[in-house]
N, CA, C and O atoms as CSV, one atom per row, in Angstrom:
chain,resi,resn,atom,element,x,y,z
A,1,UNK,N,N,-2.335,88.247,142.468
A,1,UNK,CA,C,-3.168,87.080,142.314
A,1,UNK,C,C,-2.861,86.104,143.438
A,1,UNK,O,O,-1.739,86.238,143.927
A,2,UNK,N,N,-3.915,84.801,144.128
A,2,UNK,CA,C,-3.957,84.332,144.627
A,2,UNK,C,C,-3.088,83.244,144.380
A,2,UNK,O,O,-2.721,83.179,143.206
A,3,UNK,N,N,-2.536,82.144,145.332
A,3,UNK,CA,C,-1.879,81.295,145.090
A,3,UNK,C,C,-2.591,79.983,144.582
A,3,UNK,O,O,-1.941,79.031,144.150
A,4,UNK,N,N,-4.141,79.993,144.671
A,4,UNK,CA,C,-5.158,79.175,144.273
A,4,UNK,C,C,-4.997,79.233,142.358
A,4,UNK,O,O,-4.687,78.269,141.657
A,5,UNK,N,N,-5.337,80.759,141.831
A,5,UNK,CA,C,-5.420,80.987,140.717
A,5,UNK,C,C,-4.445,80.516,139.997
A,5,UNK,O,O,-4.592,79.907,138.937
A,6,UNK,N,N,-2.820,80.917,140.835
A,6,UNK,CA,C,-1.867,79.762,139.672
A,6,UNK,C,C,-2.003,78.452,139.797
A,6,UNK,O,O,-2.003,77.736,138.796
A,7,UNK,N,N,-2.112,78.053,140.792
A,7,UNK,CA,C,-2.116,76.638,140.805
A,7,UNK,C,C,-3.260,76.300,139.926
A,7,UNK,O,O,-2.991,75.312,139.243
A,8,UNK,N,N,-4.177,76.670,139.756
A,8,UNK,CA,C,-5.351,76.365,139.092
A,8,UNK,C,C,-4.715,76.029,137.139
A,8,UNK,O,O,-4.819,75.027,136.431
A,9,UNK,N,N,-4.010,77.579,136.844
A,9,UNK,CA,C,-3.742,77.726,136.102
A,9,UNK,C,C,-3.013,76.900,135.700
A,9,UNK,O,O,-3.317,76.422,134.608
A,10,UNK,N,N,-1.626,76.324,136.458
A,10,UNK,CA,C,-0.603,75.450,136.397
A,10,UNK,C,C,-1.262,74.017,135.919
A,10,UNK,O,O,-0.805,73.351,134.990
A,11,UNK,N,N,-2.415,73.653,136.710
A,11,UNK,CA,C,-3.083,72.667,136.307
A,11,UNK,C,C,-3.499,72.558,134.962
A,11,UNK,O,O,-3.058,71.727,134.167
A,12,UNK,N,N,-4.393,73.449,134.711
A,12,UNK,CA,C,-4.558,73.762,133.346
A,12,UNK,C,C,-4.021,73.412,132.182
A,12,UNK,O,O,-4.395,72.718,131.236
A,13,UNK,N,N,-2.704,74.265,132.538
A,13,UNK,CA,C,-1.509,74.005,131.318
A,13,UNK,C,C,-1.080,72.380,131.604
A,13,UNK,O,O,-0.787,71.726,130.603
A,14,UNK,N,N,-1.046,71.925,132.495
A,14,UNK,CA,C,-0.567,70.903,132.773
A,14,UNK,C,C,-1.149,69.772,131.968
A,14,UNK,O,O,-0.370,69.185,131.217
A,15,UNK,N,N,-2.448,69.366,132.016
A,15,UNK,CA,C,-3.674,69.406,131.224
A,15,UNK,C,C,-3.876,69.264,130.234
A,15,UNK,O,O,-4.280,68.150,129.902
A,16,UNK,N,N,-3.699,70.380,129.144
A,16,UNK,CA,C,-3.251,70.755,127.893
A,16,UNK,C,C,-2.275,70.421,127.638
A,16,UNK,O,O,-2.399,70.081,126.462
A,17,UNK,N,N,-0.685,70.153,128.095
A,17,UNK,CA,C,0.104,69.355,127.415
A,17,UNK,C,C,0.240,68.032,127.390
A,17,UNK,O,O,1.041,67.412,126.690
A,18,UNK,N,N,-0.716,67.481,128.322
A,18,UNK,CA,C,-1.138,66.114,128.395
A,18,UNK,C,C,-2.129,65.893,127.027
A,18,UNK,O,O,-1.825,65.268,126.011
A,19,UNK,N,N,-3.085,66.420,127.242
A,19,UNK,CA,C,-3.847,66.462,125.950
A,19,UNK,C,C,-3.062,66.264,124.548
A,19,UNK,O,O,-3.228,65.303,123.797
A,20,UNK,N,N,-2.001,67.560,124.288
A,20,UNK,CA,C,-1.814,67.995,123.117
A,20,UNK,C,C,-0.758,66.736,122.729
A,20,UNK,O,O,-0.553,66.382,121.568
A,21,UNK,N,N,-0.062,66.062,124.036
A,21,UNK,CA,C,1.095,64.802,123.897
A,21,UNK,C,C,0.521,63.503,123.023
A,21,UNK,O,O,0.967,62.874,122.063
A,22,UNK,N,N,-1.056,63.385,124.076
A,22,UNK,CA,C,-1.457,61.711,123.639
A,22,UNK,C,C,-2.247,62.799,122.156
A,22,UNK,O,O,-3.383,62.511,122.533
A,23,UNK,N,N,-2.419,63.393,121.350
A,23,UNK,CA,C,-2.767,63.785,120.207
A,23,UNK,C,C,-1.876,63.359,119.383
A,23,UNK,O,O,-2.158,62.650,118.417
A,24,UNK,N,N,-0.590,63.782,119.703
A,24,UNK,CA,C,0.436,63.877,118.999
A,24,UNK,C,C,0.855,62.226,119.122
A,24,UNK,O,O,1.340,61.691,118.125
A,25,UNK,N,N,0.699,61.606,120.099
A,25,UNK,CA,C,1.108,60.258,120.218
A,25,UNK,C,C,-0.006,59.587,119.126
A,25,UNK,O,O,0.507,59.199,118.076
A,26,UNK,N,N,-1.279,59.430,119.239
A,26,UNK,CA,C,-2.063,58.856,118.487
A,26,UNK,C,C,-2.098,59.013,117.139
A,26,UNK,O,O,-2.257,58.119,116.308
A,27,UNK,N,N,-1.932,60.290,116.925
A,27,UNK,CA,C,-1.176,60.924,115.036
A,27,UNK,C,C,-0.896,60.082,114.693
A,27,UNK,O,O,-1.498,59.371,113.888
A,28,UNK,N,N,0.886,59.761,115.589
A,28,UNK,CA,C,1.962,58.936,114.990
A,28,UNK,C,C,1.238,57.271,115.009
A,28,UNK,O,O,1.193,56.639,113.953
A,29,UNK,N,N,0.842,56.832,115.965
A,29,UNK,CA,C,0.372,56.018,115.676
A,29,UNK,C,C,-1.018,55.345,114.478
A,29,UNK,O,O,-1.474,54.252,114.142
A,30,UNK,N,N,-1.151,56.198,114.307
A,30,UNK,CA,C,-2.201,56.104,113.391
A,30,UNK,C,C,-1.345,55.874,111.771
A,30,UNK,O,O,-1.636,55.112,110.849
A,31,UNK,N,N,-0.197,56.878,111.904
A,31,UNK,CA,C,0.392,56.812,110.685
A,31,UNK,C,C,1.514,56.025,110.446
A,31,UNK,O,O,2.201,56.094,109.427
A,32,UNK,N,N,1.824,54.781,112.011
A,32,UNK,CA,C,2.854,53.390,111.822
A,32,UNK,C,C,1.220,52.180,111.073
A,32,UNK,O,O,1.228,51.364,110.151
A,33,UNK,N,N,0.389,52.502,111.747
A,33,UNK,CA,C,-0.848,51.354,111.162
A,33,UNK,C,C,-0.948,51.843,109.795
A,33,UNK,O,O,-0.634,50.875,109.103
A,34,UNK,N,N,-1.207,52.794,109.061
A,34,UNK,CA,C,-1.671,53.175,107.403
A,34,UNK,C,C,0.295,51.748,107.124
A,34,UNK,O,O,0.337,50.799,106.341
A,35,UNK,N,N,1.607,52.263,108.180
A,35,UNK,CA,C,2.413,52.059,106.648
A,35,UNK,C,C,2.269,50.597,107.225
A,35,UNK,O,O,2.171,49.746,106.341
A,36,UNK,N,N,2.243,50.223,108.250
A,36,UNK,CA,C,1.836,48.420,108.400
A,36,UNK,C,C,0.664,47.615,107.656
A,36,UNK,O,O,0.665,46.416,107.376
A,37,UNK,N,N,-0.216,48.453,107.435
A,37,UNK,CA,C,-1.220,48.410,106.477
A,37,UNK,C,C,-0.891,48.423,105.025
A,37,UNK,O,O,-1.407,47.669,104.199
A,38,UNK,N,N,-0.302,49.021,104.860
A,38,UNK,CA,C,0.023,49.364,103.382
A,38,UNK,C,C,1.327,47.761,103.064
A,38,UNK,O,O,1.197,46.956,102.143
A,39,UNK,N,N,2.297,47.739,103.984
A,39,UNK,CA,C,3.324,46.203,104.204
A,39,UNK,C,C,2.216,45.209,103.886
A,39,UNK,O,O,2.452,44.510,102.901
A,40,UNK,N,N,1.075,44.998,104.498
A,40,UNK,CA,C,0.301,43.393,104.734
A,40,UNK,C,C,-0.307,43.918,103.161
A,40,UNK,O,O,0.131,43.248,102.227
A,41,UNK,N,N,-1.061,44.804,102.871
A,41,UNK,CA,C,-1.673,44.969,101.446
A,41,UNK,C,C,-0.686,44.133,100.741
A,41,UNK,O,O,-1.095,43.011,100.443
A,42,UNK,N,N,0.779,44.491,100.337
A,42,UNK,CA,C,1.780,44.260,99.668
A,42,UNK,C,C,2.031,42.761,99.756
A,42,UNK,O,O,1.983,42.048,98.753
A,43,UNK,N,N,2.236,42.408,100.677
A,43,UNK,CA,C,2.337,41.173,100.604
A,43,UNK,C,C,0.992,40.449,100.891
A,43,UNK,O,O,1.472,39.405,100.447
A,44,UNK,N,N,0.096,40.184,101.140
A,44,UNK,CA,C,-0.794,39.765,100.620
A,44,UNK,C,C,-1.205,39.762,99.014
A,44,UNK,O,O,-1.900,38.843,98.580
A,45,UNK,N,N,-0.804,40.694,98.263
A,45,UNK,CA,C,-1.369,40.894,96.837
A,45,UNK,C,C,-0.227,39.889,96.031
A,45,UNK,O,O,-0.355,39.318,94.948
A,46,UNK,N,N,1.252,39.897,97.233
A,46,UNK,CA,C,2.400,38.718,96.376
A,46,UNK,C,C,2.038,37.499,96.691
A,46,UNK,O,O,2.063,36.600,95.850
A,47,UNK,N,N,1.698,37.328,97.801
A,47,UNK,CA,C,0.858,35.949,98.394
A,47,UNK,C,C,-0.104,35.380,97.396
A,47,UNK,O,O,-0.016,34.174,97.165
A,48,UNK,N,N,-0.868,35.980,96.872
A,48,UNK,CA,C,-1.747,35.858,95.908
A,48,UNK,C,C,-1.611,35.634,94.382
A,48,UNK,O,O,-2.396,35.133,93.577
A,49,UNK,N,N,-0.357,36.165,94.231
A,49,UNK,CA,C,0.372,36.136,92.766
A,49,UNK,C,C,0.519,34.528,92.724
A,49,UNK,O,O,-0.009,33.653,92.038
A,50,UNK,N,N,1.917,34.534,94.247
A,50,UNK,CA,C,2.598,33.301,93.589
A,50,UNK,C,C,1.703,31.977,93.957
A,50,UNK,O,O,2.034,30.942,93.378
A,51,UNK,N,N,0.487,31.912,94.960
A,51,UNK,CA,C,-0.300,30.965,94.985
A,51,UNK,C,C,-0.932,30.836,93.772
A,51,UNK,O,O,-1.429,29.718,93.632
A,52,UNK,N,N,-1.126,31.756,92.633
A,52,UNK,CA,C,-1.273,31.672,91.249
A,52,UNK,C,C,-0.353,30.897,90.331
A,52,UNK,O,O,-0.860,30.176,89.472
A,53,UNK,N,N,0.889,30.985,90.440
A,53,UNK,CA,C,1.633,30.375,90.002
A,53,UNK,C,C,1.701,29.626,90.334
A,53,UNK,O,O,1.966,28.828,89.435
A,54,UNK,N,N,1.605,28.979,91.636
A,54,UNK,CA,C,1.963,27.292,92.224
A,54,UNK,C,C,0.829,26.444,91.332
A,54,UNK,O,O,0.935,25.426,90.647
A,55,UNK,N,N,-0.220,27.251,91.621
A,55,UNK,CA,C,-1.755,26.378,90.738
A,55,UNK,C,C,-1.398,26.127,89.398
A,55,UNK,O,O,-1.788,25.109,88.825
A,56,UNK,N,N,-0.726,26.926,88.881
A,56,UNK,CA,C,-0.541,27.381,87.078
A,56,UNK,C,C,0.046,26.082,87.205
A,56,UNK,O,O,-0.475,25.001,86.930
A,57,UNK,N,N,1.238,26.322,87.671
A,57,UNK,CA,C,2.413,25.067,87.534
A,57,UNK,C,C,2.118,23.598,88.022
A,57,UNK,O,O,2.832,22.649,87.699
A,58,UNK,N,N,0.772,23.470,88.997
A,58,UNK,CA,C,0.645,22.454,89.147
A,58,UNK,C,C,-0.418,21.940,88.341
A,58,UNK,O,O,-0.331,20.750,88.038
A,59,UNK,N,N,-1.475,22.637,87.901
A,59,UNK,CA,C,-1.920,22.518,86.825
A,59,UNK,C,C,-1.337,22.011,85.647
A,59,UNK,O,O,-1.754,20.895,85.336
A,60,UNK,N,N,-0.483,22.517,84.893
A,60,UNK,CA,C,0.711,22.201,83.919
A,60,UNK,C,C,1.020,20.817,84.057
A,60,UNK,O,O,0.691,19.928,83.272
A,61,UNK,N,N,1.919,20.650,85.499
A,61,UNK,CA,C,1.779,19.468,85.538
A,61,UNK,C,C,1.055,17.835,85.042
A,61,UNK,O,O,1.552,17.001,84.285
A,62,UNK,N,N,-0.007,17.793,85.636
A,62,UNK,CA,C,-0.943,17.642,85.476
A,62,UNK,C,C,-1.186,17.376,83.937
A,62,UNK,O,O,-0.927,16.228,83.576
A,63,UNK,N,N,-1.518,18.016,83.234
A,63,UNK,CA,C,-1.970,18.545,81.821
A,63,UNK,C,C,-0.785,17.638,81.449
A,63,UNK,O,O,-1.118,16.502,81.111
A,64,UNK,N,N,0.781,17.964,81.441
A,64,UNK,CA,C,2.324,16.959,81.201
A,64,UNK,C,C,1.853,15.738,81.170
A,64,UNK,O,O,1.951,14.957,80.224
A,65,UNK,N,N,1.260,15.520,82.345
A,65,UNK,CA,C,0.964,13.870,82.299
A,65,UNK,C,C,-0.269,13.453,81.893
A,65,UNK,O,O,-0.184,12.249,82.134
A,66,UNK,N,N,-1.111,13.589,81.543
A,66,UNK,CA,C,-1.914,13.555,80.802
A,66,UNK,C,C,-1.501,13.572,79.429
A,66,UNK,O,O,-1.878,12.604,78.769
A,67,UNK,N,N,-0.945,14.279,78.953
A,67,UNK,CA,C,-0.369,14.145,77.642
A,67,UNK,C,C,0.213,13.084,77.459
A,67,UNK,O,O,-0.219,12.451,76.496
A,68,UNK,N,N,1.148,12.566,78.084
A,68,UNK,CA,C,2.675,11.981,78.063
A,68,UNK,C,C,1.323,9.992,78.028
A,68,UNK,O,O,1.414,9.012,77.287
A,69,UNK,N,N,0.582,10.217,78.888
A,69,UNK,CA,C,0.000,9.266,79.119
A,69,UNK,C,C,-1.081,8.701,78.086
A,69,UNK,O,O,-1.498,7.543,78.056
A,70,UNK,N,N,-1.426,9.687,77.298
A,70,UNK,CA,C,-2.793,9.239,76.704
A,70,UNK,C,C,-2.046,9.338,75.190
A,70,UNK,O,O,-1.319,10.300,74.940
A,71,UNK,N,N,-2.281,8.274,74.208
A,71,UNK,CA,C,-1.972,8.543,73.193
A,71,UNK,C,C,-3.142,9.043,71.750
A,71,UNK,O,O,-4.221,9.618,71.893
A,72,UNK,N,N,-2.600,8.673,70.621
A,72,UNK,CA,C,-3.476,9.130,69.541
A,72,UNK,C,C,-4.796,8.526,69.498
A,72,UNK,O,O,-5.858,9.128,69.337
A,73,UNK,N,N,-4.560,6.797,69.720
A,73,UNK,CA,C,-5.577,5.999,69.327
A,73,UNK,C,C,-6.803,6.177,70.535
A,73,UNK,O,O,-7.987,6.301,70.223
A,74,UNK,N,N,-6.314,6.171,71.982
A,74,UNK,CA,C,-7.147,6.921,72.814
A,74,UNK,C,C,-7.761,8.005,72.592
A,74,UNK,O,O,-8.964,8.195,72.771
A,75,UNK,N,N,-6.998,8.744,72.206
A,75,UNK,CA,C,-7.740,10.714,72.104
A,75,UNK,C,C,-8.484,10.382,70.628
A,75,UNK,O,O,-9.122,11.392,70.330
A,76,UNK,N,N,-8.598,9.635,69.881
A,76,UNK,CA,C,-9.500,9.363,68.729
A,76,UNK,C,C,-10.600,8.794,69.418
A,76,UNK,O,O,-11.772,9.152,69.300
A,77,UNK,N,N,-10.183,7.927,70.113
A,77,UNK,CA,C,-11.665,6.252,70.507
A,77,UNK,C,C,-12.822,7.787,71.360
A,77,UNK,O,O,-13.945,8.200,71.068
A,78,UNK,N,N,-11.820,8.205,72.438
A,78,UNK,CA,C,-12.285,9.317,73.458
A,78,UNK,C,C,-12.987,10.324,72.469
A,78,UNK,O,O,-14.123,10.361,72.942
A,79,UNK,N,N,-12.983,11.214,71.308
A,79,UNK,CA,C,-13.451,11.749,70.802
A,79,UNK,C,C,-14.867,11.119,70.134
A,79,UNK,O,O,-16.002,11.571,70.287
A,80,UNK,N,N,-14.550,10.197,69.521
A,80,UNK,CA,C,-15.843,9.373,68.882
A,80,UNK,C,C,-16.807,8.900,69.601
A,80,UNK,O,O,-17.931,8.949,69.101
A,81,UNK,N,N,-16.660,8.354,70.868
A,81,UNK,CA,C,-17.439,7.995,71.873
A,81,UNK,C,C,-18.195,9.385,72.262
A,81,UNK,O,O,-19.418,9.340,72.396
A,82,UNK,N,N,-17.381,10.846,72.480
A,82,UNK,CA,C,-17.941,12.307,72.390
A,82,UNK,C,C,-18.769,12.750,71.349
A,82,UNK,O,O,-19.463,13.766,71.321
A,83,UNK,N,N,-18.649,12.041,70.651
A,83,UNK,CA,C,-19.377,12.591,69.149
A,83,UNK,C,C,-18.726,14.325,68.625
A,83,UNK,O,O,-19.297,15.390,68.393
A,84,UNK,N,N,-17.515,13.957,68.610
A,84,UNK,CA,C,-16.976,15.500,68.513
A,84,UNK,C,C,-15.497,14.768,67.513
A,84,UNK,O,O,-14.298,15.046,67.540
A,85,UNK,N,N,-16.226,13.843,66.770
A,85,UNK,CA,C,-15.026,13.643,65.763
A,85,UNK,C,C,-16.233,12.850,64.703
A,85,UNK,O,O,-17.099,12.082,65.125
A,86,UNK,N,N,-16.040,13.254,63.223
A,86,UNK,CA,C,-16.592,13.259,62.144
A,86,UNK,C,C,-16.186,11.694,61.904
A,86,UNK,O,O,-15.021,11.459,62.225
A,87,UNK,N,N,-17.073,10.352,61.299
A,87,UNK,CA,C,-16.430,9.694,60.624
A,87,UNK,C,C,-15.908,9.575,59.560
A,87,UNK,O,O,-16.496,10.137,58.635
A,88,UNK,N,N,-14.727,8.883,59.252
A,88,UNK,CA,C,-13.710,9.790,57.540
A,88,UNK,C,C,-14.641,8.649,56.896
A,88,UNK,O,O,-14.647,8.472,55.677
């Protein structure tokens, strides 16, 4: 055989393990994004919890003082003025 034909050939292969490398490179990369993907899912879904809880609790709050603040004779006058309290 000619010295053209290996070289040709050499190229070839050369070629093909270039190919078969960035395949194998992009795989892996494909499968660091699913588990970085799968990390932000995770914490995003805890992000979401405890911004639930901050609301709950500040809510609560809230509701505490309101209580603490308004008494019987108010939450009666406030009802009757509602029409959502019977006269005795």
């Amino acid at each position: 055989m000619s010295v053209t034909i290996y070289l040709s050939l050499i190229v070839i292969i050369v070629v093909a393990l270039i190919v078969i490398f960035l395949f194998i490179k992009v795989s892996q990369a494909k499968k660091k994004i699913s588990e970085y993907q799968a990390i932000v899912d995770d914490v995003m879904r805890k992000n979401a919890a405890a911004q639930a809880q901050i609301n709950n609790h500040q809510e609560r709050v809230k509701n505490e003082e309101k209580a603490r603040v308004t008494n019987r004779d108010s939450i009666i006058d406030s009802l009757h003025q509602a029409g959502d309290l019977r006269d005795e």
